[in-house]
N, CA, C and O atoms as a Maestro MAE file, in Angstrom:
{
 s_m_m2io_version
 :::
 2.0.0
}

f_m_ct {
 s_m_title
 :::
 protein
 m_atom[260] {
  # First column is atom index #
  i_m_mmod_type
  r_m_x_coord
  r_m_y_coord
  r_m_z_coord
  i_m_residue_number
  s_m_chain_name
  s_m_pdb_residue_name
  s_m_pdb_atom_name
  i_m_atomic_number
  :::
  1 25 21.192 -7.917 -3.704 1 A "UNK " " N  " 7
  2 3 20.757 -7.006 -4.732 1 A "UNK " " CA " 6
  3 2 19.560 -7.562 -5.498 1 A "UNK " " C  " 6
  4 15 18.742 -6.873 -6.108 1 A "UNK " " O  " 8
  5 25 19.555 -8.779 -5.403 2 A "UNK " " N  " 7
  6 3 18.245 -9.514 -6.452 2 A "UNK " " CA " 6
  7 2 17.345 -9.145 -5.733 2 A "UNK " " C  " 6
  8 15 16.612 -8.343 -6.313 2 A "UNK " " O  " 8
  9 25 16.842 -9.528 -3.963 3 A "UNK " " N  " 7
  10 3 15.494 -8.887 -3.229 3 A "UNK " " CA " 6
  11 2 15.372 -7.088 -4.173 3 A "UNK " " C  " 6
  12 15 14.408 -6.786 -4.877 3 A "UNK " " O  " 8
  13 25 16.420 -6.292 -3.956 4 A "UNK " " N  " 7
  14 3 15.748 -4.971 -3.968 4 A "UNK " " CA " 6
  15 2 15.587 -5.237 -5.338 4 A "UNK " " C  " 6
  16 15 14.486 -5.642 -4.966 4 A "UNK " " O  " 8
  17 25 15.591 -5.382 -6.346 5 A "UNK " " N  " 7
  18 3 15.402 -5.013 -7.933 5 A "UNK " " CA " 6
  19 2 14.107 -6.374 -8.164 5 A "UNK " " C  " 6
  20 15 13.456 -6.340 -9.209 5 A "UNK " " O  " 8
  21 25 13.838 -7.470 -7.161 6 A "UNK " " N  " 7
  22 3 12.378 -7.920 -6.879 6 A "UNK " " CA " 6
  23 2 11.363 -6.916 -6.470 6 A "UNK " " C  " 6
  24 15 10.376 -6.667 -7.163 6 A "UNK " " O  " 8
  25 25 11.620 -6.341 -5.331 7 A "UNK " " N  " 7
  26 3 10.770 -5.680 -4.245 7 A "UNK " " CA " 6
  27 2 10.794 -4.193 -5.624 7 A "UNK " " C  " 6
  28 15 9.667 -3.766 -5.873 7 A "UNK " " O  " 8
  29 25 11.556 -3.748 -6.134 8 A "UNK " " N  " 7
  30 3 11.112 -2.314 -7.062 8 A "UNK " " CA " 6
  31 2 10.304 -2.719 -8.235 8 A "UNK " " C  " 6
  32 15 9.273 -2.129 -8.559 8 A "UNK " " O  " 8
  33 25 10.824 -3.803 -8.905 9 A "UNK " " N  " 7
  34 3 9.680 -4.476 -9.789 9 A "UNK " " CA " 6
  35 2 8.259 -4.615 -8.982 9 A "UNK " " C  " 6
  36 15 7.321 -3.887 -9.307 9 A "UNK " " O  " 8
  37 25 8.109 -5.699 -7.777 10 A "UNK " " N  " 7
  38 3 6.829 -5.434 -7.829 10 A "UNK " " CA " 6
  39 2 6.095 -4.255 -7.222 10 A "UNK " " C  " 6
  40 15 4.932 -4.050 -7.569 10 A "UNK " " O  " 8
  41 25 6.673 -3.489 -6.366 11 A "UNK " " N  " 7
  42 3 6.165 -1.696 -6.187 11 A "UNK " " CA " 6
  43 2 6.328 -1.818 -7.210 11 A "UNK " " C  " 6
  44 15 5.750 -2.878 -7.452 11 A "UNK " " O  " 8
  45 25 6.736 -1.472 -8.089 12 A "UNK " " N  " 7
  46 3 6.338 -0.401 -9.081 12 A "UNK " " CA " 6
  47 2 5.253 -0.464 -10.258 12 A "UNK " " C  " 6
  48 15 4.747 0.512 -10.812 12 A "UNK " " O  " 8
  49 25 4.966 -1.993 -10.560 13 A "UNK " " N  " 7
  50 3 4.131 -2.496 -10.923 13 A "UNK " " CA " 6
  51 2 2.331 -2.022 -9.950 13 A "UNK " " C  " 6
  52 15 1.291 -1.875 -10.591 13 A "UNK " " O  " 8
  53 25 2.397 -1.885 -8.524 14 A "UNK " " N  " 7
  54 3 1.711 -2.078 -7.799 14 A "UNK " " CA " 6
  55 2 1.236 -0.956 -8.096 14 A "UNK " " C  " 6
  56 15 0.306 -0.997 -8.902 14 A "UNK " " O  " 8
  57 25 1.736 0.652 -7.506 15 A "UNK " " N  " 7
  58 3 2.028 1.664 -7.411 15 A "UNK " " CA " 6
  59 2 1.419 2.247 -9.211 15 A "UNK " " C  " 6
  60 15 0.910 3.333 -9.490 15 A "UNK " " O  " 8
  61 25 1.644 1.362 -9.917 16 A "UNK " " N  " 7
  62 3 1.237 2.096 -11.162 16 A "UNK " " CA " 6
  63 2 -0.027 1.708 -11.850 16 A "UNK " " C  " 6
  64 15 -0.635 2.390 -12.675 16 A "UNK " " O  " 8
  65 25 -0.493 -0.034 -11.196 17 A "UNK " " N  " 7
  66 3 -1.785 -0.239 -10.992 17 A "UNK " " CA " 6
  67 2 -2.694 0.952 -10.338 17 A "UNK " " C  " 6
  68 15 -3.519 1.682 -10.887 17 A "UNK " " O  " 8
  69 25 -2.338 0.908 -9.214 18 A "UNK " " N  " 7
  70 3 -3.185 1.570 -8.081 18 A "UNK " " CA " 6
  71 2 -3.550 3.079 -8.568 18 A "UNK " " C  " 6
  72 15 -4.659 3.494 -8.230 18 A "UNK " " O  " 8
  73 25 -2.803 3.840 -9.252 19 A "UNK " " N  " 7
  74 3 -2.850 5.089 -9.754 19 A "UNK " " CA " 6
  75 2 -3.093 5.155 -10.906 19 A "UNK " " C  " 6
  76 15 -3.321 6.274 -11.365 19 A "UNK " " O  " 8
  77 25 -3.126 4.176 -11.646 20 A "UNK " " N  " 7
  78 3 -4.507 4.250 -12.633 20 A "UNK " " CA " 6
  79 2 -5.872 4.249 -12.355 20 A "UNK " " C  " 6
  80 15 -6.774 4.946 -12.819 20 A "UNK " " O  " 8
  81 25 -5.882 3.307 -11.481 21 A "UNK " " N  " 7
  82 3 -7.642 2.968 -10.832 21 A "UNK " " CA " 6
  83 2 -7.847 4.045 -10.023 21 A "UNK " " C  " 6
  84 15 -8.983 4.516 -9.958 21 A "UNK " " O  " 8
  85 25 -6.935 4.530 -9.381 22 A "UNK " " N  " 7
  86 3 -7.196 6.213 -8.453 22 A "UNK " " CA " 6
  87 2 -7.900 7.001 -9.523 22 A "UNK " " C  " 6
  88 15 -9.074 7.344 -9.385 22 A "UNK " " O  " 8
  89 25 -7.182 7.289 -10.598 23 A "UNK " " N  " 7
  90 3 -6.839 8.403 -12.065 23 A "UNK " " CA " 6
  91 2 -8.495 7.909 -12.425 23 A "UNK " " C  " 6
  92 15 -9.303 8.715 -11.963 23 A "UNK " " O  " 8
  93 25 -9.150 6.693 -13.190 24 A "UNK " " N  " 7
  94 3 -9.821 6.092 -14.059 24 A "UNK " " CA " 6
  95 2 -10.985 6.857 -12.885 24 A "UNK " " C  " 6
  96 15 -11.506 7.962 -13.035 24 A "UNK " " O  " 8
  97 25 -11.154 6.083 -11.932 25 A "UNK " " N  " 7
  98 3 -12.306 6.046 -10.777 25 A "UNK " " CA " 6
  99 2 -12.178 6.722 -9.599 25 A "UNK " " C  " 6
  100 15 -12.491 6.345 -8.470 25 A "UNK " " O  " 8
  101 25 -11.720 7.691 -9.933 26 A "UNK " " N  " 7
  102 3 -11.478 9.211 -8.829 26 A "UNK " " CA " 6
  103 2 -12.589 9.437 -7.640 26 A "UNK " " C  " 6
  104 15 -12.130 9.588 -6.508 26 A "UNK " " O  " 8
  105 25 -14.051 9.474 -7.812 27 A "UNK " " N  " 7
  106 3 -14.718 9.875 -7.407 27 A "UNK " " CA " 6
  107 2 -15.624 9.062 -6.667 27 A "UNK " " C  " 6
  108 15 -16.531 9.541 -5.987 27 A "UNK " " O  " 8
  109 25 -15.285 7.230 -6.842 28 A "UNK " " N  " 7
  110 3 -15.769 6.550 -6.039 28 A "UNK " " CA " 6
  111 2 -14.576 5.642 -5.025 28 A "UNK " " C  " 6
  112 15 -14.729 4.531 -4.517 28 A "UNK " " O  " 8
  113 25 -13.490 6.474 -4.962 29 A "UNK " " N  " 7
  114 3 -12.204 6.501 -4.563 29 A "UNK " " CA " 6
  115 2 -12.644 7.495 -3.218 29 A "UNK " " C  " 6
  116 15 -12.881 7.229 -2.040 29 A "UNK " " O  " 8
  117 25 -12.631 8.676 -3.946 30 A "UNK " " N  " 7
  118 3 -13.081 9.775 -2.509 30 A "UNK " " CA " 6
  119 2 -14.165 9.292 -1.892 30 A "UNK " " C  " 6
  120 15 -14.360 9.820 -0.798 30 A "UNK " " O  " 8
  121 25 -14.979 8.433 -2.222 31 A "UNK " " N  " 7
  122 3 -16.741 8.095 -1.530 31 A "UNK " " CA " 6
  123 2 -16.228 7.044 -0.319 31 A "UNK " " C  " 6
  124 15 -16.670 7.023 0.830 31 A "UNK " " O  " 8
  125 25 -14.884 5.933 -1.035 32 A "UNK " " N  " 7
  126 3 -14.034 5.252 -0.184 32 A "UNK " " CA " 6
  127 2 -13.630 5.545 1.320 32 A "UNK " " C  " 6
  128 15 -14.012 5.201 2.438 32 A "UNK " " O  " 8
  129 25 -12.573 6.430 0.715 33 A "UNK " " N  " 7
  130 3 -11.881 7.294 1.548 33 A "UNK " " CA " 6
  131 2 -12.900 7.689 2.900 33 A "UNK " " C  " 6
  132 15 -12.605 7.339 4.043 33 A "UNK " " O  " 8
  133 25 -13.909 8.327 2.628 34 A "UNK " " N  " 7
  134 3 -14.674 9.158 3.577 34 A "UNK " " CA " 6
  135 2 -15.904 7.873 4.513 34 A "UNK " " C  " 6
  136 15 -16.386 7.907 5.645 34 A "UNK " " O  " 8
  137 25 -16.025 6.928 3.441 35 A "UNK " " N  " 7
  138 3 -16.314 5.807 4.344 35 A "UNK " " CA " 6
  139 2 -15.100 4.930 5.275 35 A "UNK " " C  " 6
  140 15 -15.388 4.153 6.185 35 A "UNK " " O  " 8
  141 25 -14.186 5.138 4.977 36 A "UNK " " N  " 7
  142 3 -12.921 4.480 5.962 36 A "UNK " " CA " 6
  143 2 -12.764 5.314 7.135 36 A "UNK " " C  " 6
  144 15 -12.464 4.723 8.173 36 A "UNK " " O  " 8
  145 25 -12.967 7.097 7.192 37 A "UNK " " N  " 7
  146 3 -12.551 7.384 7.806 37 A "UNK " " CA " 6
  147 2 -13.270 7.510 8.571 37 A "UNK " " C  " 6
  148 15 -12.804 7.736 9.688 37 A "UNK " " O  " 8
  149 25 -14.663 7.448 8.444 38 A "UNK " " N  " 7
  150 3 -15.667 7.351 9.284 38 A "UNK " " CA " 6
  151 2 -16.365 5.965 9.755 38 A "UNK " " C  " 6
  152 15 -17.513 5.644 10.061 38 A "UNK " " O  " 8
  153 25 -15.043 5.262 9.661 39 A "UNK " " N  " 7
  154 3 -15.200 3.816 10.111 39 A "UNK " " CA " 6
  155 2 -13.934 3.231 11.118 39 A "UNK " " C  " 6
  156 15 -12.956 2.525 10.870 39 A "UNK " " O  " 8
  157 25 -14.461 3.905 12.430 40 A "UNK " " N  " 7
  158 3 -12.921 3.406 13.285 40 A "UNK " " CA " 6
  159 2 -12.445 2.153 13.312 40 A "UNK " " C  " 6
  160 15 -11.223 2.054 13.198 40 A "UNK " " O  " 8
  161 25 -13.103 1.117 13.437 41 A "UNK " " N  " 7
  162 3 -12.440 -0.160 13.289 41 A "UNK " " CA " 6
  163 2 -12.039 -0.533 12.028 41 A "UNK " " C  " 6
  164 15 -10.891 -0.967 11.936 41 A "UNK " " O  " 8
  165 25 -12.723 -0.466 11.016 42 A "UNK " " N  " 7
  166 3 -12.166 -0.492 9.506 42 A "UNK " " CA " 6
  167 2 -10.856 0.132 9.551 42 A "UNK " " C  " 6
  168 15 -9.860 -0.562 9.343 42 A "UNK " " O  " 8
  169 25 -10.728 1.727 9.874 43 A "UNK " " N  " 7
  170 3 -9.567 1.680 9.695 43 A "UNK " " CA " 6
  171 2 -8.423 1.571 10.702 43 A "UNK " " C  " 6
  172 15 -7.365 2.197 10.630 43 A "UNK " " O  " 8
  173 25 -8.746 0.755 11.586 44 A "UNK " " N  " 7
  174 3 -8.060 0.442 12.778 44 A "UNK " " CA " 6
  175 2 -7.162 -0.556 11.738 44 A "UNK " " C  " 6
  176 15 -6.107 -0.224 11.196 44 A "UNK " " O  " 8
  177 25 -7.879 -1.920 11.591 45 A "UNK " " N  " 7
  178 3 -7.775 -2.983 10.976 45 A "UNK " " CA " 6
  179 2 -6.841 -2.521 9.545 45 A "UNK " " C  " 6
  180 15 -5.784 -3.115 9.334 45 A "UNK " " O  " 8
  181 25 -7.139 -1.829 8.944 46 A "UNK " " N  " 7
  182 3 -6.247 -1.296 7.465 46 A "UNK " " CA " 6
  183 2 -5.210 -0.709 7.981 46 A "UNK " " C  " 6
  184 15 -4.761 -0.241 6.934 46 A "UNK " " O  " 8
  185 25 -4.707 -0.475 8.534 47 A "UNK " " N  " 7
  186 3 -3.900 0.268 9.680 47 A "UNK " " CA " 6
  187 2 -2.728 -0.701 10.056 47 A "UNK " " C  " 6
  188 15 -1.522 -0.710 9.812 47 A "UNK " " O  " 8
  189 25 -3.472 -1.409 10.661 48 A "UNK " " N  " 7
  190 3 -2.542 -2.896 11.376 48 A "UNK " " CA " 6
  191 2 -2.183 -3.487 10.100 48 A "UNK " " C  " 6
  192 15 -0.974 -3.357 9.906 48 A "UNK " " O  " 8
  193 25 -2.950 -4.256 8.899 49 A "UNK " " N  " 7
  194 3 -2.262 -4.877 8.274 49 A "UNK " " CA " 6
  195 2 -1.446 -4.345 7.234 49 A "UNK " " C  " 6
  196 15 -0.849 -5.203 6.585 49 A "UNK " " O  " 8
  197 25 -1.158 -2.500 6.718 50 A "UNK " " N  " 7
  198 3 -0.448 -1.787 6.645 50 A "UNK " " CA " 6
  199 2 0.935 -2.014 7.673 50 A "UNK " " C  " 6
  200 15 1.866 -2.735 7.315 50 A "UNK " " O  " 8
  201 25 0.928 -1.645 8.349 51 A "UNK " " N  " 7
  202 3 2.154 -1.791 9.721 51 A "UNK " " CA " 6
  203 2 2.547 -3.675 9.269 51 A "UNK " " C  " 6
  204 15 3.679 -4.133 9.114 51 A "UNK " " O  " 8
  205 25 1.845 -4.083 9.206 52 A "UNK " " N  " 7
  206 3 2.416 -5.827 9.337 52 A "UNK " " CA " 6
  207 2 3.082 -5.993 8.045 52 A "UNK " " C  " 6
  208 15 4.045 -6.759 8.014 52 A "UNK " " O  " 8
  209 25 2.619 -5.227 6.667 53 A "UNK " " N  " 7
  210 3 3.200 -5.667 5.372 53 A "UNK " " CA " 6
  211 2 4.543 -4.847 5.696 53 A "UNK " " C  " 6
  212 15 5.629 -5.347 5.401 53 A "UNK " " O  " 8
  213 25 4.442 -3.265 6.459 54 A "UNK " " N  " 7
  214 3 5.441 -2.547 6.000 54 A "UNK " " CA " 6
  215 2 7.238 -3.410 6.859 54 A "UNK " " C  " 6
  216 15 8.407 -3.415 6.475 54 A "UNK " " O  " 8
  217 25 6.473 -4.043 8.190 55 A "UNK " " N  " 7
  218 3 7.632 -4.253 8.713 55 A "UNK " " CA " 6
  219 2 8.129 -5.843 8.121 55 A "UNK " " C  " 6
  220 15 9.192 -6.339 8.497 55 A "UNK " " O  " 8
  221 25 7.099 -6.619 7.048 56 A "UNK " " N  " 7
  222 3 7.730 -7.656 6.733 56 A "UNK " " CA " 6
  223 2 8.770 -7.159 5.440 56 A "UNK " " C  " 6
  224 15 9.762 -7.788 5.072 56 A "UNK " " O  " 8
  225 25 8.396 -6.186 4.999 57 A "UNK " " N  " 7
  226 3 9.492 -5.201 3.970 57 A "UNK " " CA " 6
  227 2 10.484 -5.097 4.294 57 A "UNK " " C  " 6
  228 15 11.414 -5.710 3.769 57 A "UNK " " O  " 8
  229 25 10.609 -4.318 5.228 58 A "UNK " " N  " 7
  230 3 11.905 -3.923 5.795 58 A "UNK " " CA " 6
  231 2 12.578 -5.260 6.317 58 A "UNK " " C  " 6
  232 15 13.807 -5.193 6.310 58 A "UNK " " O  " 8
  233 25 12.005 -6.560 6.805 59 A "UNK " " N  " 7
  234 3 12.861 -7.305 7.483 59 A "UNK " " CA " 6
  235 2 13.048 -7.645 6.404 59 A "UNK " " C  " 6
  236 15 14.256 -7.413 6.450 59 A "UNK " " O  " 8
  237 25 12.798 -8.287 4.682 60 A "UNK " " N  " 7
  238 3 13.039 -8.848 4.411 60 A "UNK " " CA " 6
  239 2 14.117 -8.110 3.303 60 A "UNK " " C  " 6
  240 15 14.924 -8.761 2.639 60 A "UNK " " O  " 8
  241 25 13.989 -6.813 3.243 61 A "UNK " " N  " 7
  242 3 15.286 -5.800 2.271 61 A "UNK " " CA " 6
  243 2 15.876 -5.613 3.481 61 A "UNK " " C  " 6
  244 15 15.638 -4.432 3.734 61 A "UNK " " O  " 8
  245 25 16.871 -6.340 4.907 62 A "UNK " " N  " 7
  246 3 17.300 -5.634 5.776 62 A "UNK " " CA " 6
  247 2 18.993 -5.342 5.056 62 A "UNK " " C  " 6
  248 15 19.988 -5.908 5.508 62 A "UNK " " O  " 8
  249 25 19.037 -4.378 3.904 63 A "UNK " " N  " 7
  250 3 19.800 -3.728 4.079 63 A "UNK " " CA " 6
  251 2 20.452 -2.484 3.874 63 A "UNK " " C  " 6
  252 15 19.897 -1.869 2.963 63 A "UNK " " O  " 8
  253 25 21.641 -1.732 4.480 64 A "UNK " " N  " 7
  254 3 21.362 -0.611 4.951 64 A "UNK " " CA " 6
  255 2 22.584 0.557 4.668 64 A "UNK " " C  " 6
  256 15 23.007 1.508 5.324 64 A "UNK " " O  " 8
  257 25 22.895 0.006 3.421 65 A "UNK " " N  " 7
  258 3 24.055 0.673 3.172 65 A "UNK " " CA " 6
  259 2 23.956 1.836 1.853 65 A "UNK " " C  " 6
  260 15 24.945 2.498 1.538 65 A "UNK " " O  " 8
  :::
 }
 m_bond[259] {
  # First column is bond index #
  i_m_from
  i_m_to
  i_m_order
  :::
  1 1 2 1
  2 2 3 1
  3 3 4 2
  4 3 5 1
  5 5 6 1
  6 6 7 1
  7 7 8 2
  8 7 9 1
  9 9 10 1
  10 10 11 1
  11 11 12 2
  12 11 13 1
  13 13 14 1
  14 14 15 1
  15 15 16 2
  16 15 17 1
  17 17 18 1
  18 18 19 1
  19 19 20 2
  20 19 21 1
  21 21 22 1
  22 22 23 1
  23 23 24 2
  24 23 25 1
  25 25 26 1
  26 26 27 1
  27 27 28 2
  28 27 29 1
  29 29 30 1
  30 30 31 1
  31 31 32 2
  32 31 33 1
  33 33 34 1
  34 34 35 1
  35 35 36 2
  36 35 37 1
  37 37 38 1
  38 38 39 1
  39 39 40 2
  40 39 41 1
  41 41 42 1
  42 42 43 1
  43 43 44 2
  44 43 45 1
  45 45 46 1
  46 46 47 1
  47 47 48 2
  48 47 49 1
  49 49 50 1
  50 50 51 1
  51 51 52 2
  52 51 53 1
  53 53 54 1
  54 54 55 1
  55 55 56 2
  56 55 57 1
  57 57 58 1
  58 58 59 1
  59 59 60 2
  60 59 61 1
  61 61 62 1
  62 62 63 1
  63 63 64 2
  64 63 65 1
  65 65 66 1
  66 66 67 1
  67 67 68 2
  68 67 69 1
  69 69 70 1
  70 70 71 1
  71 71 72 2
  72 71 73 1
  73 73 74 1
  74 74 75 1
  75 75 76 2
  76 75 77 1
  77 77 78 1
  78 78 79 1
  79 79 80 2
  80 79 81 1
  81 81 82 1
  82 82 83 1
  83 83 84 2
  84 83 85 1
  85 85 86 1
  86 86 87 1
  87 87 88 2
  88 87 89 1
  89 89 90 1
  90 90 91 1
  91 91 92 2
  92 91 93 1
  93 93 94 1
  94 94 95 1
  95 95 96 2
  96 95 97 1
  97 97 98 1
  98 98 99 1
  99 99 100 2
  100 99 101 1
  101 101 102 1
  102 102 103 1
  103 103 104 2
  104 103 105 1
  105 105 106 1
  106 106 107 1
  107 107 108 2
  108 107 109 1
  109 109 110 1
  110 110 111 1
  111 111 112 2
  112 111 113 1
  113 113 114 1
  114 114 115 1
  115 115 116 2
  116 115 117 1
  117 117 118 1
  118 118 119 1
  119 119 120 2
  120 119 121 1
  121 121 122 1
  122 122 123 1
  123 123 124 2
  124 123 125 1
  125 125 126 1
  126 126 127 1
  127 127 128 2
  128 127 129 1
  129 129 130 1
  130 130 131 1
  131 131 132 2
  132 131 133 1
  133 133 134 1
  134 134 135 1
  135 135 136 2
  136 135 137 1
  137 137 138 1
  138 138 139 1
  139 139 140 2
  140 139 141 1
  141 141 142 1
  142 142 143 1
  143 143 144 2
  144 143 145 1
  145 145 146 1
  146 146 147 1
  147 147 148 2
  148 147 149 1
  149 149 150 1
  150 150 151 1
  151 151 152 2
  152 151 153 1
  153 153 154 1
  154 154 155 1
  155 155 156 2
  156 155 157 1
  157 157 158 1
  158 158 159 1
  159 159 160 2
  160 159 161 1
  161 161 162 1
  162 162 163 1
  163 163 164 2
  164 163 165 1
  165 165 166 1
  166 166 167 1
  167 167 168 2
  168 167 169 1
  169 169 170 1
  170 170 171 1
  171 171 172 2
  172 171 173 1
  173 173 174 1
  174 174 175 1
  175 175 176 2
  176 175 177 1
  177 177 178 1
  178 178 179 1
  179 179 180 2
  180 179 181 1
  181 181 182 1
  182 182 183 1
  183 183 184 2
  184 183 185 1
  185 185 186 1
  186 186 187 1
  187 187 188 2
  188 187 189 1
  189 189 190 1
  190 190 191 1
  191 191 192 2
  192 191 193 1
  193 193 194 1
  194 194 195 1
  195 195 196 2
  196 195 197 1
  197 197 198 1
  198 198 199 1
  199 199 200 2
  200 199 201 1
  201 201 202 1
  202 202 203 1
  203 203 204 2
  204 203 205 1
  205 205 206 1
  206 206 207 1
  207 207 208 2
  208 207 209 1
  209 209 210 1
  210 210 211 1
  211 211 212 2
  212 211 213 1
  213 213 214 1
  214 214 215 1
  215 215 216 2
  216 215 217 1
  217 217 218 1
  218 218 219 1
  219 219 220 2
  220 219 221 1
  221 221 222 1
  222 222 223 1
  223 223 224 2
  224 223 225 1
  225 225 226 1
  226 226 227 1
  227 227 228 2
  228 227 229 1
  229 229 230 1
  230 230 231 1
  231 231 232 2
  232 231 233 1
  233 233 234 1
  234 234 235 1
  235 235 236 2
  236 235 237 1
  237 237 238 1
  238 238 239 1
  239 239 240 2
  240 239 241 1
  241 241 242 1
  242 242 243 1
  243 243 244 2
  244 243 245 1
  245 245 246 1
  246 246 247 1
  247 247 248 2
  248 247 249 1
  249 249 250 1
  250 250 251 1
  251 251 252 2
  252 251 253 1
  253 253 254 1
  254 254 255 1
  255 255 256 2
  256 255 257 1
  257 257 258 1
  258 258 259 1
  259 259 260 2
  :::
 }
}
């Protein structure tokens, strides 16, 4: 129980960073966005180390009840 009430502290901390700076700087956020997506290896690469954080998550909250 201590990992998950770690792991929601720091999401939620993260998650409420990140959506301020979305909220504050909206519009060089979208300028972002449209340069990532028109960047296949960029977002190949953001992609993969997405997938690598998400599955060290799950192994490390493995539980399932």
């Amino acid at each position: 129980m201590d990992v998950s009430k770690f792991l929601g502290k720091v999401l939620g901390i993260y998650l409420l960073l990140v959506s301020t700076a979305f909220l504050v700087n909206m519009s060089q956020f979208a300028d972002l966005v449209k340069h990532l997506i028109n960047d296949p290896p960029l977002m190949f690469v953001t992609g993969f180390f997405t997938l690598i954080i998400g599955i060290l998550l799950v192994v490390s909250h493995n539980i399932w009840q």
